[in-house]
C-alpha positions as CSV (number, residue, x, y, z in Angstrom):
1,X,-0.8,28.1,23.2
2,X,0.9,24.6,23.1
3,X,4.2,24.4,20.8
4,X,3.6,22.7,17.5
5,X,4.2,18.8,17.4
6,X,7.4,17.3,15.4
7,X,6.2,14.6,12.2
8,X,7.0,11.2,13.0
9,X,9.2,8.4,11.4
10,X,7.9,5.1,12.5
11,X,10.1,2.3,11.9
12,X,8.3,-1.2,11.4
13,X,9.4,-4.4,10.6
14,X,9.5,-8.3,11.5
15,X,11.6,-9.0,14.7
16,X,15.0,-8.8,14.8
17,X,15.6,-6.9,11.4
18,X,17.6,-3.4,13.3
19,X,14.8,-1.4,13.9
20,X,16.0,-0.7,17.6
21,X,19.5,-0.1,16.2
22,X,18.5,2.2,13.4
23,X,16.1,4.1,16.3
24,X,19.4,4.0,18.2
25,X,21.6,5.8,15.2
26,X,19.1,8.0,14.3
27,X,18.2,9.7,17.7
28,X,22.3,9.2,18.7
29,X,20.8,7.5,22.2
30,X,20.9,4.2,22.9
31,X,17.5,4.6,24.8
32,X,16.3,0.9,22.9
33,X,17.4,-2.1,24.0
34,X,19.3,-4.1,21.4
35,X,19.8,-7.4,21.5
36,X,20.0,-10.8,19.1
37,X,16.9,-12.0,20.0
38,X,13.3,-11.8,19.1
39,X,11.0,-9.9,20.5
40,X,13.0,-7.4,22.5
41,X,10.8,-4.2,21.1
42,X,7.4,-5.0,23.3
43,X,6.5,-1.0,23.5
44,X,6.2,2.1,21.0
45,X,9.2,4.2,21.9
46,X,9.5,8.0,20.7
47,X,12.3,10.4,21.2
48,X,12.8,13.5,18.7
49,X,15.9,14.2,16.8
50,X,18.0,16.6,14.1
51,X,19.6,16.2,11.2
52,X,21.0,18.6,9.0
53,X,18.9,21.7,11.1
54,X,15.6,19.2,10.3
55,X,13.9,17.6,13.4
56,X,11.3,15.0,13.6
57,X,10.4,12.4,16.4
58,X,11.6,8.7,15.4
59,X,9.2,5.8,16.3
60,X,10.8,2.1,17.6
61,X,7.6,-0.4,17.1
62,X,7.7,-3.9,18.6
63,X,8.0,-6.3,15.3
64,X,4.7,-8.2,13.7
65,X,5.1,-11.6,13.0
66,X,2.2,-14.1,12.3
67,X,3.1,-16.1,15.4
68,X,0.4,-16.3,17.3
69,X,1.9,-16.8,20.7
70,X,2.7,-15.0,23.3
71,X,3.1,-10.8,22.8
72,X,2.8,-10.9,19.0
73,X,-0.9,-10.4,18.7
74,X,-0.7,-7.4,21.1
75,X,2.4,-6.2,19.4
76,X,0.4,-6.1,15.9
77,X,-2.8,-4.3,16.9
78,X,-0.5,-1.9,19.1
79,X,1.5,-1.1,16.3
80,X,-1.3,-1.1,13.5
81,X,-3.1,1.7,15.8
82,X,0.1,3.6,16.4
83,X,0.8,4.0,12.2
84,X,-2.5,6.1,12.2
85,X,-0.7,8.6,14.2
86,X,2.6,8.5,12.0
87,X,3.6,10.8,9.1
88,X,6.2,8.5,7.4
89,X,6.8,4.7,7.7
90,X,10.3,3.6,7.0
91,X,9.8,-0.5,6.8
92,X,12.9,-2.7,7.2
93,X,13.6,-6.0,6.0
94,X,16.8,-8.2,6.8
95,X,18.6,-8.5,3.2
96,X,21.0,-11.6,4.3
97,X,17.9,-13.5,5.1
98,X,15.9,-12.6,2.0
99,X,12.0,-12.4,2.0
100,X,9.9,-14.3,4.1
101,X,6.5,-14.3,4.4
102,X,6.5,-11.9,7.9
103,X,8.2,-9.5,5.2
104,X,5.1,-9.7,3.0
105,X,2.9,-9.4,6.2
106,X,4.2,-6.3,7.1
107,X,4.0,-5.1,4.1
108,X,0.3,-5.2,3.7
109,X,-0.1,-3.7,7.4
110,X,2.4,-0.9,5.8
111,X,0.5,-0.2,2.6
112,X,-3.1,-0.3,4.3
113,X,-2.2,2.7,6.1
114,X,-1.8,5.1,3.0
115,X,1.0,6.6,4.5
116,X,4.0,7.4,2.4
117,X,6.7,5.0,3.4
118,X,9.8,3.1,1.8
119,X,11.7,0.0,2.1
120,X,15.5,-0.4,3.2
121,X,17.4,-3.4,3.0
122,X,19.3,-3.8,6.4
123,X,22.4,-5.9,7.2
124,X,23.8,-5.2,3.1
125,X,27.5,-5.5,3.5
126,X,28.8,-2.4,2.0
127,X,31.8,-4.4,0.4
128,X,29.0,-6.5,-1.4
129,X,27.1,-5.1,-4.8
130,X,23.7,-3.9,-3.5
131,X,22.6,-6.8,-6.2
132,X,23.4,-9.1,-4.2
133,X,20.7,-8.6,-1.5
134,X,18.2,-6.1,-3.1
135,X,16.4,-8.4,-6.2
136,X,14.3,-10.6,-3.2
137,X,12.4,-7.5,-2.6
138,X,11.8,-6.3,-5.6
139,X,8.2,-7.8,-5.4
140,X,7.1,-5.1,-3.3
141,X,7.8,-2.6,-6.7
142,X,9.1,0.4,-4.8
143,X,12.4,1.4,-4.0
144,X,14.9,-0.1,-2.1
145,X,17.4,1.7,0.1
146,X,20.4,-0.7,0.7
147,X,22.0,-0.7,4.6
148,X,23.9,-1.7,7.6
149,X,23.1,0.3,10.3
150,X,25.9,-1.2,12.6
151,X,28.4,0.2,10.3
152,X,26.5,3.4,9.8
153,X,25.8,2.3,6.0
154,X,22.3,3.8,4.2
155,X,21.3,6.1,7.0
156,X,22.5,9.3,4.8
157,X,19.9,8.4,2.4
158,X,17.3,7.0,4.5
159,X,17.6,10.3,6.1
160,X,17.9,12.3,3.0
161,X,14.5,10.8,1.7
162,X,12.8,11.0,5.3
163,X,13.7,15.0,5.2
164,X,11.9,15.5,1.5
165,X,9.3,13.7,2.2
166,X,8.4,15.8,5.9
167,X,8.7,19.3,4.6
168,X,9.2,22.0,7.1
169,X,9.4,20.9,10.3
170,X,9.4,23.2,13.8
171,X,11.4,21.7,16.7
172,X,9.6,21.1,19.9
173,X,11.7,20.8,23.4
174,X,10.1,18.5,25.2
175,X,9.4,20.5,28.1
176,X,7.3,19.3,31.2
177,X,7.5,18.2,34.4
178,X,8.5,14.7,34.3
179,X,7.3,11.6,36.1
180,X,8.6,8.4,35.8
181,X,6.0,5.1,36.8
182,X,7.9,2.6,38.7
183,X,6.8,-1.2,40.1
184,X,6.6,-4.6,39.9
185,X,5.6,-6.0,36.9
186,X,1.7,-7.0,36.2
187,X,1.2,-4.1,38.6
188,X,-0.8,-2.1,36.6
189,X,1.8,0.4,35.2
190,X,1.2,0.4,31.6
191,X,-2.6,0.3,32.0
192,X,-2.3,3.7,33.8
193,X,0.2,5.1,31.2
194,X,-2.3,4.3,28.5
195,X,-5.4,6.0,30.7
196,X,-3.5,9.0,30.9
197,X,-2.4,9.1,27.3
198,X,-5.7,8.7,25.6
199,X,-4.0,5.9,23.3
200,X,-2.6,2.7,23.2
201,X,1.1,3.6,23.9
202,X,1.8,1.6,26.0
203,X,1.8,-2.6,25.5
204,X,-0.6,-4.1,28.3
205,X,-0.8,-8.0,28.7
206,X,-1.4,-10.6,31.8
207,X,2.1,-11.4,30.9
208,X,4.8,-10.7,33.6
209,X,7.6,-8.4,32.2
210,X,5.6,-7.2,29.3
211,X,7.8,-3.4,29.1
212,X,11.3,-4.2,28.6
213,X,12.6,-0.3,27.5
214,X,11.5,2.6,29.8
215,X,9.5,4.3,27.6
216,X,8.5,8.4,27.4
217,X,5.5,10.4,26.1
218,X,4.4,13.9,26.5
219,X,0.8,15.0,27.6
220,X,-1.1,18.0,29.5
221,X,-3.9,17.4,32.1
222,X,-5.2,19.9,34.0
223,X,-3.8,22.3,31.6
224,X,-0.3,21.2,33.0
225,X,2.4,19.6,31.1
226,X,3.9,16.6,31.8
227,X,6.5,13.7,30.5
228,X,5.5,10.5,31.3
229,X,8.0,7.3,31.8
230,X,7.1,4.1,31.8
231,X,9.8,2.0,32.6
232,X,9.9,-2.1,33.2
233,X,8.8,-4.0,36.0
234,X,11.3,-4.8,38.6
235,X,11.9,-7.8,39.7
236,X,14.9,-9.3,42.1
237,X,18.1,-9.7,40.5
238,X,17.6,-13.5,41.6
239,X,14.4,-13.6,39.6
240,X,15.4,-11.7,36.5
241,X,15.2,-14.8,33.7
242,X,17.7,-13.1,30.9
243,X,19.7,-10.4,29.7
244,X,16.8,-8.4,28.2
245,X,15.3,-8.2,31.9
246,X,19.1,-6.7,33.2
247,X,19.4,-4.3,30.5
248,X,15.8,-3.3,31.6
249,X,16.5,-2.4,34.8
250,X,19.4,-0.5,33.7
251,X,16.7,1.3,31.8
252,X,14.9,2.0,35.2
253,X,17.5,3.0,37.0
254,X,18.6,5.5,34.4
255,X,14.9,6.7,34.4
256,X,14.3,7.3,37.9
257,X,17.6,9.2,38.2
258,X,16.3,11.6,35.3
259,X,12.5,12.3,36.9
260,X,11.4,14.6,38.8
261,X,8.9,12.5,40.6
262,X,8.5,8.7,40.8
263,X,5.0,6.9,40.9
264,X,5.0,4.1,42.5
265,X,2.6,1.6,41.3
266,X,1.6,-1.0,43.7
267,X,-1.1,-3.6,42.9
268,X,-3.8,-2.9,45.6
269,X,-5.6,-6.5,45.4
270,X,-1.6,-7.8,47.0
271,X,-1.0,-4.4,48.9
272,X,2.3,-3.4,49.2
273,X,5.9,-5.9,49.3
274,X,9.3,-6.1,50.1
275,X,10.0,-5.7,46.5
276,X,7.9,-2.5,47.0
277,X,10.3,-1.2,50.2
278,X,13.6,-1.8,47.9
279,X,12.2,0.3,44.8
280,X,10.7,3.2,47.3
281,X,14.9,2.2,49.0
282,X,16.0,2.8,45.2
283,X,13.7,6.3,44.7
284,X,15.7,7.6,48.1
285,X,19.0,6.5,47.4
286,X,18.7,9.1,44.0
287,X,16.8,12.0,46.6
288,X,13.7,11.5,44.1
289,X,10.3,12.5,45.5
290,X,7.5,9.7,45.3
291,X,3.5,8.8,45.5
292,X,3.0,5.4,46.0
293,X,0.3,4.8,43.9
294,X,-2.9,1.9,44.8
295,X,-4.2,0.8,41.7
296,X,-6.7,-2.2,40.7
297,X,-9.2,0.2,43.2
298,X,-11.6,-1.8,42.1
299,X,-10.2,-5.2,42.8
300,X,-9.2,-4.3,46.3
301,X,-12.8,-3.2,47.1
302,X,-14.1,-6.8,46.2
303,X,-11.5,-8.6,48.0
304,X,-10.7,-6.5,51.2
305,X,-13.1,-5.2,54.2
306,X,-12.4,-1.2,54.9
307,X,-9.8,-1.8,52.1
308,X,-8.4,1.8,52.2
309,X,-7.3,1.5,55.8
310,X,-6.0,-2.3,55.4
311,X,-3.9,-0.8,52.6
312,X,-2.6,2.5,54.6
313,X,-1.6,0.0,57.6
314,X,0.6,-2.7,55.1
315,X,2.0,0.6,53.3
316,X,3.0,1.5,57.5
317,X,4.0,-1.6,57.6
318,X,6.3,-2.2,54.8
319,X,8.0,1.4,54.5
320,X,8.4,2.3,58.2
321,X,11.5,4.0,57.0
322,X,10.1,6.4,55.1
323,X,6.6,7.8,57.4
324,X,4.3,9.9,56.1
325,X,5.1,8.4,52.0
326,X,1.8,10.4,49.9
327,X,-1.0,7.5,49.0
328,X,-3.5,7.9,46.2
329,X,-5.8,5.3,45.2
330,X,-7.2,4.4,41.4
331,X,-8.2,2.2,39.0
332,X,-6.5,2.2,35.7
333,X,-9.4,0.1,34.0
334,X,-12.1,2.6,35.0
335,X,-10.2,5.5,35.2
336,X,-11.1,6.4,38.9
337,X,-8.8,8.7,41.3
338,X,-7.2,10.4,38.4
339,X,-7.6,13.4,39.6
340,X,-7.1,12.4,43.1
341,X,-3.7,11.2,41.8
342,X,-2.8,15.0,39.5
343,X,-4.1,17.0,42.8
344,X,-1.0,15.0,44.9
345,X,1.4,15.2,41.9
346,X,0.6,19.1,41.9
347,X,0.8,19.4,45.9
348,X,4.4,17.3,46.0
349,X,5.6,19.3,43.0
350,X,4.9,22.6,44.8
351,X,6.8,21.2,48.1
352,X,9.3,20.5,45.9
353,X,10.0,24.2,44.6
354,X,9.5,25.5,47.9
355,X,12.4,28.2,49.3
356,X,13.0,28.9,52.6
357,X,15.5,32.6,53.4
358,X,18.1,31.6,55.2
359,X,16.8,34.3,57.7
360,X,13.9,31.9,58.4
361,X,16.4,29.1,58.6
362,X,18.9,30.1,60.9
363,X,15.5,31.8,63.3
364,X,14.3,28.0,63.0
365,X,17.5,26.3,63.9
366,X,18.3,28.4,67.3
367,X,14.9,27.4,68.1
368,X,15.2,23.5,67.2
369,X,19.0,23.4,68.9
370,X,17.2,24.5,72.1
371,X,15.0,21.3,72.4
372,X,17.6,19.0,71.8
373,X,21.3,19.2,72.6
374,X,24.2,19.3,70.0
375,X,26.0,16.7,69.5
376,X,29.5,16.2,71.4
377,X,32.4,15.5,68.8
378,X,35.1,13.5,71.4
379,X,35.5,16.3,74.6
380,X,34.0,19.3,72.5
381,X,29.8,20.4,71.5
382,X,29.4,20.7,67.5
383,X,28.5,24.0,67.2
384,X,26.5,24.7,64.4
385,X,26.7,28.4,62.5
386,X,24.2,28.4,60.4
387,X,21.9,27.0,58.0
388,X,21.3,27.7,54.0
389,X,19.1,25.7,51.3
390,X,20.7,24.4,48.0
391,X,19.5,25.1,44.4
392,X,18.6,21.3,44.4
393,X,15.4,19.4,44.4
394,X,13.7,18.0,46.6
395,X,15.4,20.4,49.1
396,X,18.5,20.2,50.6
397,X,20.2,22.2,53.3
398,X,23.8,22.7,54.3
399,X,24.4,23.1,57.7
400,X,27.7,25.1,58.7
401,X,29.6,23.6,61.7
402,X,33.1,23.7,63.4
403,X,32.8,19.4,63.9
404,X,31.1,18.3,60.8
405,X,32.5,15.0,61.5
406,X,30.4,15.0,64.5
407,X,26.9,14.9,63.4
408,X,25.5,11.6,63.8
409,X,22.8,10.1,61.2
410,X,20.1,10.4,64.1
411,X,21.0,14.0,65.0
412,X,20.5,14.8,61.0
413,X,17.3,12.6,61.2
414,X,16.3,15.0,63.8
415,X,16.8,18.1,62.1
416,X,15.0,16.6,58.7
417,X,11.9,15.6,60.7
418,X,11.7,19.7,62.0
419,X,12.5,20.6,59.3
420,X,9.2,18.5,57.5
421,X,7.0,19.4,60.4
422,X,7.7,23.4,60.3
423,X,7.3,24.1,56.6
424,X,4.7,20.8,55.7
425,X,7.3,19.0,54.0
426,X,5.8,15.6,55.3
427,X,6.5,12.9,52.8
428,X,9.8,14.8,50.7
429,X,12.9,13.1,51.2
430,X,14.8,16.0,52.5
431,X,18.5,16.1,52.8
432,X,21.5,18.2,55.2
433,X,25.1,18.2,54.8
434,X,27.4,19.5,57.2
435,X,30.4,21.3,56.3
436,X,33.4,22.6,57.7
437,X,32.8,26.5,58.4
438,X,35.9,28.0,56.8
């Protein structure tokens, strides 16, 4: 039986009034990107927290604004979706700017959802009489929590009335293997995210650089459990157009480091880069395990001859460094390959988890030092002692030698292709050190 879901706190507002900083306070992360521009928030970002032994899950929503250019219309009916899924609705408004009519627009989006919800006044100096600020918004003929959630002002009580209004609450570790989707942007990353969720999560537009934070959700398929990380497209550093687009690779980075397996989404209709080559570069330089993922199946099929094999030969092509890479092919708008995909996920997680005795390492190694001589470290052989496997993942080994110093990349190379070949670890970046036998 599944653990029990945490309530949510959605946070809502008109762009730039703190949400992202609030979401930051409350949650003690700084998992949303803040900055002083508008528009930063593109995707619905969750992450649970406690306060005084309560826990709920706090919810970052891009900000609605009656423009009608660019992301906003997306933003809107993302978010006005999302509140249906929501137990509380804190709404902010920005008290040194006073009401505008975005305020009022929010406000209808906020009541329509019967929710229970409240209002809190952000950027209220604390020096300042809350008078000062709070009369604008006393049209909306609720009550007003005054705040500055840079200087930690009003979150006590925006907390205090968030608690009451929950009830009991269980907590719920988010427990699953996690998989982080990684690519270029417009490559069809979101669009998959949003398949697999069941619900619009995930902010999907024509629009180049559409995710800015990397963003995480829960869900079971197959009766397994998974986390699932959708992070921003990455582009060059050369091409990156602002800040926002830097902090979001930061974002990535920090991402990939925490998942246990990267997917690699790679628009099939353009088949694979040399943008593509540096991420997968990226995935290996943190010993993360990957599937390079086709998608826009459908696309491909229209525009290539025997497009499966056209794709597997650029995908030879492009990542000759790293053979044997897993391939899966789907199509985010139809759903196809899914379970094409979860079957490879499942098979590379297992590979991932596999142990090996170091009887059965040390019986392979005499056997592999046979067919190809030691190294020579200056006049002497590197001798090698034996070999053991480390607690991390993917596998790694540590080899035990009297020259450690004289084990060249190519011999290691060597020893991690036998290695693959023996126990079917084709496609898992697998790593040996050498150390000094004591």
């Amino acid at each position: 039986m599944s653990s029990p879901k945490l309530k949510r706190v959605a946070l809502v507002g008109r762009p730039n009034v703190g949400k992202s900083t609030l979401f930051n306070r409350l949650t003690r992360t700084r998992k949303a990107v803040v900055r002083d521009e508008r528009g930063v928030t593109r995707d619905i970002q969750i992450e649970a927290c406690e306060w005084w032994g309560k826990s709920f899950e706090v919810v970052d929503t891009g900000g609605l604004s009656e423009d009608d250019q660019g992301f906003t219309p997306l933003i809107r009916t993302q978010v006005t979706e999302f509140l249906q899924h929501v137990d509380l609705i804190v709404m902010i408004v920005d008290g040194r700017s006073g009401i505008v009519p975005e305020d009022r627009d929010v406000f209808r989006v906020v009541t329509a959802t019967n929710k229970p919800y409240i209002v809190v006044v952000n950027k209220c100096d604390r020096t300042l009489e809350g008078d000062n600020y709070l009369p604008d918004f006393y049209e909306f003929g609720v009550n007003l929590i005054p705040a500055a959630f840079e200087a930690d002002y009003g979150i006590d009580t925006l907390v205090e009335w968030a608690i009451a209004n929950l009830g009991e609450n269980e907590f719920n570790a988010r427990d699953g293997f996690r998989l982080a989707i990684l690519g270029k942007p417009n490559a069809g990353k979101s669009s998959l995210c949003n398949r697999l969720l069941g619900q619009r999560r995930m902010l999907v537009s024509s629009i180049a650089g559409t995710t800015v934070d990397a963003i995480e959700a829960e869900f079971r398929y197959a009766d397994q459990d998974y986390i699932l990380v959708d992070t921003a497209g990455l582009r060059r550093m050369a091409k990156q157009k602002d800040g926002t687009e830097v902090l979001g690779g930061f974002k990535t980075r920090e991402a990939v480091r925490k998942a246990d397996l990267v997917l690699l989404v790679i628009d099939g209709n353009q088949g694979p880069s040399h943008q593509d080559a540096r991420l997968i570069e990226m995935c290996l330089e943190h010993h993360k395990a990957i599937v390079v993922v086709a998608n826009k199946l459908d696309l491909g099929k229209r525009e290539h001859e025997n497009f499966r094999d056209w794709f597997r030969e650029r995908v030879d092509e492009e990542f000759r460094f790293f053979v044997d890479v897993p391939l899966v092919f789907t199509s985010a708008l139809f759903g196809t390959g899914l379970d094409e995909l979860f079957r490879k996920i499942e098979e590379v997680r297992s590979k991932l988890h596999i142990k090996i005795s170091t009887s059965q390492l040390n019986k392979f190694f005499t056997d592999v030092i046979k067919q190809a001589p030691s190294p020579v470290y200056r006049t002497e052989n590197v001798k090698f002692y034996y070999l053991t496997q480390t607690q991390q993942k993917p596998p790694s080994f540590i080899a035990f030698a009297n020259h450690p110093e004289g084990v060249t990349p190519s011999y290691r190379r060597f020893l991690i292709r036998k290695i693959q070949e023996n126990w079917n670890l084709k496609g898992i970046p697998l790593r040996i050190f050498v150390m000094q036998k004591s």
